[in-house]
BAMAR-978619 format. One line per field, with one value per residue (C-alpha): chain; x, z, y; residue in three letters. Coordinates in Angstrom, 3 decimals. Each point is the difference from the previous one (the first is absolute). Last residue first. Layout:
REM BAMAR-978619
chain (A/...) $
east (X/...) $
up (Z/...) $
north (Y/...) $
resn (ALA/...) $
REM end
This chain:
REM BAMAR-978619
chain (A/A/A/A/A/A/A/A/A/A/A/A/A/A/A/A/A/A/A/A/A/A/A/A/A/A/A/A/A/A/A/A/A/A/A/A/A/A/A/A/A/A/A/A/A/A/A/A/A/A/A/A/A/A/A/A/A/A/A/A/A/A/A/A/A/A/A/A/A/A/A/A/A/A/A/A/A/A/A/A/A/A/A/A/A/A/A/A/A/A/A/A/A/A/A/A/A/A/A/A/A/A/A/A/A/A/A/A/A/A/A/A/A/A/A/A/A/A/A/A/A/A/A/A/A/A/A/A/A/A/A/A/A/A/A/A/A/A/A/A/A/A/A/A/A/A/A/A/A/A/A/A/A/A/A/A/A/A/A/A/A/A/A/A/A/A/A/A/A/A/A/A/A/A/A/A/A/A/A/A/A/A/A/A/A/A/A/A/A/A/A/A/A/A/A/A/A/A/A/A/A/A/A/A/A/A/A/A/A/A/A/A/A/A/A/A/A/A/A/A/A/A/A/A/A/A/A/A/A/A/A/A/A/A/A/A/A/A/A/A/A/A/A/A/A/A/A/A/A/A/A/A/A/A/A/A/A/A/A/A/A/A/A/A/A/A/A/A/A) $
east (-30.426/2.566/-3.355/-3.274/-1.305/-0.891/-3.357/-1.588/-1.912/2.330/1.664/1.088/-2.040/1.987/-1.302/-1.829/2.048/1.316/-1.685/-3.423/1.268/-1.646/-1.669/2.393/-1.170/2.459/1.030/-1.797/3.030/0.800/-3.388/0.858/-1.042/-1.133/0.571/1.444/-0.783/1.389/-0.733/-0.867/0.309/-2.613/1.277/-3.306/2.233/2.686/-2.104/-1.687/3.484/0.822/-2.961/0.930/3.417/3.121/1.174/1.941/-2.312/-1.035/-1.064/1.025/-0.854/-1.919/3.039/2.562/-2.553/-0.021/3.703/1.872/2.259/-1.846/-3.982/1.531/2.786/-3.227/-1.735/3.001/3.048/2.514/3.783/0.026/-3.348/-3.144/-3.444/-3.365/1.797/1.264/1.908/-0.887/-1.742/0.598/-2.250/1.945/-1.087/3.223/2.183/0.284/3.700/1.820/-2.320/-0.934/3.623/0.699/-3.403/1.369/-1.824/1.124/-0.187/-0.474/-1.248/-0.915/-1.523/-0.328/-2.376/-0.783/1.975/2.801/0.568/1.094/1.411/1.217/3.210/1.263/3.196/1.637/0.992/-2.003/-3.517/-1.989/0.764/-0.198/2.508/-1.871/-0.633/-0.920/-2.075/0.376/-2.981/0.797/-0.525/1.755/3.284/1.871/0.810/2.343/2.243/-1.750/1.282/-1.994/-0.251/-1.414/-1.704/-0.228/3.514/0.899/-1.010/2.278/-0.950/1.693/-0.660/-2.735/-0.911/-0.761/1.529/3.023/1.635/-1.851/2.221/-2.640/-2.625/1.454/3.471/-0.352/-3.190/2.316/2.606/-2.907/-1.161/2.717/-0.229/-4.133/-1.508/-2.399/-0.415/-1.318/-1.485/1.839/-2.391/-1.611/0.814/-0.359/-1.349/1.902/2.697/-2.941/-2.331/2.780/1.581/-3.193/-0.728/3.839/-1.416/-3.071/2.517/1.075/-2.121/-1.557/3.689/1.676/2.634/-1.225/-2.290/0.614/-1.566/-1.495/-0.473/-2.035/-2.176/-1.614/-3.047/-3.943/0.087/-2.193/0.529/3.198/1.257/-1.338/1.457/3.406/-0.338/-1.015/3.950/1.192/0.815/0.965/-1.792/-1.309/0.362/-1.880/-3.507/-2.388/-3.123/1.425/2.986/0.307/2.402/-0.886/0.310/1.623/-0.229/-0.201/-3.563/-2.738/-0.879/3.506/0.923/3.235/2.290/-2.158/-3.005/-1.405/-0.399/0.014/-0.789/-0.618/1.463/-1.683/1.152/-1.691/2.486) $
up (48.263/1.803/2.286/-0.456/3.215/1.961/1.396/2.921/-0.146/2.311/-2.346/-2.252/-3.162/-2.244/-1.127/-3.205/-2.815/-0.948/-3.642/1.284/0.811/2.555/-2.006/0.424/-3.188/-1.492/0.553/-2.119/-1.479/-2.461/-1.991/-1.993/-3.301/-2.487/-3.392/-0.127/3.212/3.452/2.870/3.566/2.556/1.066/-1.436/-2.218/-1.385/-1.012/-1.350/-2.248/-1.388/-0.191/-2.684/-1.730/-0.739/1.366/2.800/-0.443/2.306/3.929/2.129/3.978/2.457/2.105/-1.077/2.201/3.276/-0.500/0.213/-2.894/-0.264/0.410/-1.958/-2.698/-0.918/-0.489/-2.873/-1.387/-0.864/-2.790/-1.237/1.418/-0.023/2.103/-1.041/-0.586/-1.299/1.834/-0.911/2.678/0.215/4.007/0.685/2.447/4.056/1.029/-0.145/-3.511/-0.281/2.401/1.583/-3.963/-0.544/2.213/-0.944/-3.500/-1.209/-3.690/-2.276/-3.260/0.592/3.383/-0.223/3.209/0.608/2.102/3.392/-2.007/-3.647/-0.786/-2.952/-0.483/-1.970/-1.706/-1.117/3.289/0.382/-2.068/-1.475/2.343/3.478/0.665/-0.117/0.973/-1.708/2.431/-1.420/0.917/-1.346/-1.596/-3.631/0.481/2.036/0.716/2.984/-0.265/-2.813/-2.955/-3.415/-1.513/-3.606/-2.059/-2.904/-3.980/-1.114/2.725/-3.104/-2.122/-3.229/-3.119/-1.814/-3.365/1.022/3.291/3.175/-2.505/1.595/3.228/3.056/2.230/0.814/1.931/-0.025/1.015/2.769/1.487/0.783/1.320/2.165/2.849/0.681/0.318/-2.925/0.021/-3.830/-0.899/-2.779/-2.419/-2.173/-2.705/-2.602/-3.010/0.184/-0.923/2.478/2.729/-1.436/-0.833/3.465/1.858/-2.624/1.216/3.178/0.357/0.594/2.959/2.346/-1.410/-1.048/2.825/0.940/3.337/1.929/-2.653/1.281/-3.038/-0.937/-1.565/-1.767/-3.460/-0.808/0.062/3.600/0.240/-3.752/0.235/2.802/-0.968/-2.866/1.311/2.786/-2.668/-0.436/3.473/1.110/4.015/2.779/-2.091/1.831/0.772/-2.375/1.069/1.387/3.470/-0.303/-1.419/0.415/-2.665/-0.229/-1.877/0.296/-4.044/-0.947/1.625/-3.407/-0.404/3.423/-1.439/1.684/3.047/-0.057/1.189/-2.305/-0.433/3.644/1.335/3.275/1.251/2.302/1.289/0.696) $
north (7.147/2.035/2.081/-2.220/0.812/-2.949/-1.277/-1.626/-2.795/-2.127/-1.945/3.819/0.637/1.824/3.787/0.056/0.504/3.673/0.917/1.557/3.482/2.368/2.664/2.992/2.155/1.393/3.726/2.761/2.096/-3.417/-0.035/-3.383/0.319/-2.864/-0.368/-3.558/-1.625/-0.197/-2.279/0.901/-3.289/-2.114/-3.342/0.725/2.195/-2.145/-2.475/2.672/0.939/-3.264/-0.329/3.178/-1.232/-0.897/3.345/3.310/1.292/0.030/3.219/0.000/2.081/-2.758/-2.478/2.553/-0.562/-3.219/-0.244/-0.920/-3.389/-2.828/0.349/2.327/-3.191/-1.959/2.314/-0.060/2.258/0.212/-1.047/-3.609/-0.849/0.885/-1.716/2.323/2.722/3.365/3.032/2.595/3.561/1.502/2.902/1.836/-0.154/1.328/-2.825/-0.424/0.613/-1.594/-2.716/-0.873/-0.341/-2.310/-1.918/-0.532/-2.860/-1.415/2.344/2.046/3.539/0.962/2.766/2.696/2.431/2.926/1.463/-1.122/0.185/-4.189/-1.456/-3.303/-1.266/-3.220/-1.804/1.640/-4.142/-2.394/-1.087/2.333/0.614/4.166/2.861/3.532/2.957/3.112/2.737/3.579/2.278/3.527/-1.246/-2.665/-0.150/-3.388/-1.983/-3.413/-0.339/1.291/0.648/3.028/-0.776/3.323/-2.198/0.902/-0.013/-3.698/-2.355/2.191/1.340/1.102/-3.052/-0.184/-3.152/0.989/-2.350/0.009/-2.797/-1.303/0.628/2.194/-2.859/-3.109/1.397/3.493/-1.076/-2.573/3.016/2.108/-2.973/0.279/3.612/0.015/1.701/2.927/1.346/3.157/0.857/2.526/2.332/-1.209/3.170/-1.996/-3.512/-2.521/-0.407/-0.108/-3.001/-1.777/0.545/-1.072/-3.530/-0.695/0.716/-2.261/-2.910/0.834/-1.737/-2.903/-0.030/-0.945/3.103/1.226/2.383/3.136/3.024/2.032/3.534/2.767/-3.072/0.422/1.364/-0.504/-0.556/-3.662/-0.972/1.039/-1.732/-3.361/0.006/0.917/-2.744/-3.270/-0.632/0.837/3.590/-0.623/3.098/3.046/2.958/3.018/-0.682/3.002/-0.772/2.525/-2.180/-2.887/-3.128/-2.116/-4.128/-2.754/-4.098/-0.520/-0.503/-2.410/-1.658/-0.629/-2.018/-1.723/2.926/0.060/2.115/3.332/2.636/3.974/-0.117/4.121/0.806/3.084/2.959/2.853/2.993) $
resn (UNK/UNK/UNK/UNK/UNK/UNK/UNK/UNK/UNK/UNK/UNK/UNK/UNK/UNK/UNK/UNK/UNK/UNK/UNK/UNK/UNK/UNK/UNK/UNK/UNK/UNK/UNK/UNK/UNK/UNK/UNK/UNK/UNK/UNK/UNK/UNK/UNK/UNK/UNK/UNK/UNK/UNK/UNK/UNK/UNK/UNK/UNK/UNK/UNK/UNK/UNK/UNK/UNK/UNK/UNK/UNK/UNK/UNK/UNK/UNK/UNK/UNK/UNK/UNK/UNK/UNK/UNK/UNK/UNK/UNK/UNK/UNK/UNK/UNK/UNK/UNK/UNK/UNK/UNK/UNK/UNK/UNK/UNK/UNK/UNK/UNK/UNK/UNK/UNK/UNK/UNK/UNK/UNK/UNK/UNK/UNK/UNK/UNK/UNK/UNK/UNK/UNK/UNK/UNK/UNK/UNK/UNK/UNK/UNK/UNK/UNK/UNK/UNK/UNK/UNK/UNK/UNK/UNK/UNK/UNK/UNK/UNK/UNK/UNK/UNK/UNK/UNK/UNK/UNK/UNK/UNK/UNK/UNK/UNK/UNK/UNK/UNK/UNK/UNK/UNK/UNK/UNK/UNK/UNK/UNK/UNK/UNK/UNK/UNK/UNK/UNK/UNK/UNK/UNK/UNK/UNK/UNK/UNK/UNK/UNK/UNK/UNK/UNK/UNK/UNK/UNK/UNK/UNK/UNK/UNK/UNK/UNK/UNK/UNK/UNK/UNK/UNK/UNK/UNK/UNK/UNK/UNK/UNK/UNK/UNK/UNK/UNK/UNK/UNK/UNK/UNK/UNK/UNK/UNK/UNK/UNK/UNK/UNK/UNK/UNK/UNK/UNK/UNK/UNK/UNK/UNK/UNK/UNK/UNK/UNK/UNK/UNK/UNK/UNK/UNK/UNK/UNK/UNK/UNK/UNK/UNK/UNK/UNK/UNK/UNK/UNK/UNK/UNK/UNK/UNK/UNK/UNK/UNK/UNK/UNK/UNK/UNK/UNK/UNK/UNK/UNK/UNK/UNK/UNK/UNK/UNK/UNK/UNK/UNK/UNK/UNK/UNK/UNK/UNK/UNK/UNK/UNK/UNK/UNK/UNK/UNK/UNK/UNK/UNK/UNK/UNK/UNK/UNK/UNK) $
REM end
């Protein structure tokens, strides 16, 4: 089956221009799976597929996220005959979900509908079944404890969402020459991943499949590519049967210069 990952948009949650940090898994052309529904995603979706989603995987709760599924269950409750999307949530968010966008009185004026009416929820521990594939969800570091999820479907891709560096995880479930897409900005903080945190904690080989979003602006988005690394925009597709290309990586820093000319490897630097 030929695979594509599709970015509906690419930016952080102040990054508008970019769009909300979403992408498509298709297969064959076809949208699959929508990965995170954030404010600008639902637009962005239709104009590309001229219809709504089948079914989304939700990374985590922030509302650059999320916050294209109130828009989602409008959309669905009224229009007659929408049939149920569904809706992959890790365990720990689908609590957050209720009370960040399920709990609003009278979601239509007129009542008689529940936020959860129009989506088939499918809480996911670890695996889960979609449309014959089995994906694996995964905890990441972002903002606190199982606060956030990635997604990987090995042998082919795996998404980061929200992180810092995860290099466990990458040896566990990208180690079989998968695309790897990764939140990155130029400068690391506590709840995501920068352009320096790359450079120490993945192996070259890892950064040579790597593709960067979720970043500042267009102007980091440049910087981060002239870094030498892949960088995603809005709109673009990502071929995921034909394997990246392994370009040796530019990131690492040039090996130190020992006193007697030789050098050493830059291994726990």
């Amino acid at each position: 089956m030929d695979f594509s990952l599709h970015f509906m948009g690419v930016g952080n949650a102040r990054a508008v221009a970019l769009g909300s940090s979403a992408a498509v898994l298709e297969a064959g052309g076809a949208p699959l799976l929508l990965i995170d529904c954030g404010p600008a995603t639902l637009d962005a979706f239709t104009a590309a597929y001229g219809g709504l989603p089948p079914a989304v995987f939700v990374t985590h709760a922030h509302l650059d996220h999320i916050g294209g599924l109130e828009g989602l269950y409008y959309q669905l409750a009224t229009t007659a005959g929408a049939p149920l999307v569904k809706l992959y949530v890790p365990t720990p968010l689908v609590a957050v979900l209720q009370s960040r966008l399920a709990v609003y009185p009278n979601l239509l004026a007129e009542g008689g509908s529940n936020f959860w009416d129009v989506f088939h929820l499918v809480p996911v521990s670890e695996r889960f079944w979609h449309r014959g594939l089995s994906f694996t969800a995964f905890p990441v570091r972002h903002h606190e404890h199982l606060g956030a999820f990635g997604l990987a479907l090995e042998g082919v891709f795996l998404y980061s969402g929200d992180t810092r560096p995860i290099p466990e995880v990458l040896n566990r479930y990208a180690a079989r020459g998968e695309w790897i897409f990764h939140d990155c900005g130029l400068h690391g903080n506590p709840s995501h991943t920068g352009l320096d945190d790359l450079k120490r904690e993945y192996k070259p080989e890892q950064l040579a499949r790597m593709v960067l979003y979720h970043y500042e602006s267009s102007e980091v988005g440049t910087e981060l590519a002239a870094s030498g690394l892949r960088v995603a925009e809005p709109g673009v597709r990502f071929a995921l049967n034909d394997k990246p290309d392994l370009k040796p990586a530019r990131l690492l820093p040039e090996p130190r210069q020992r006193q007697d000319g030789s050098t050493a490897p830059n291994v726990g630097r």
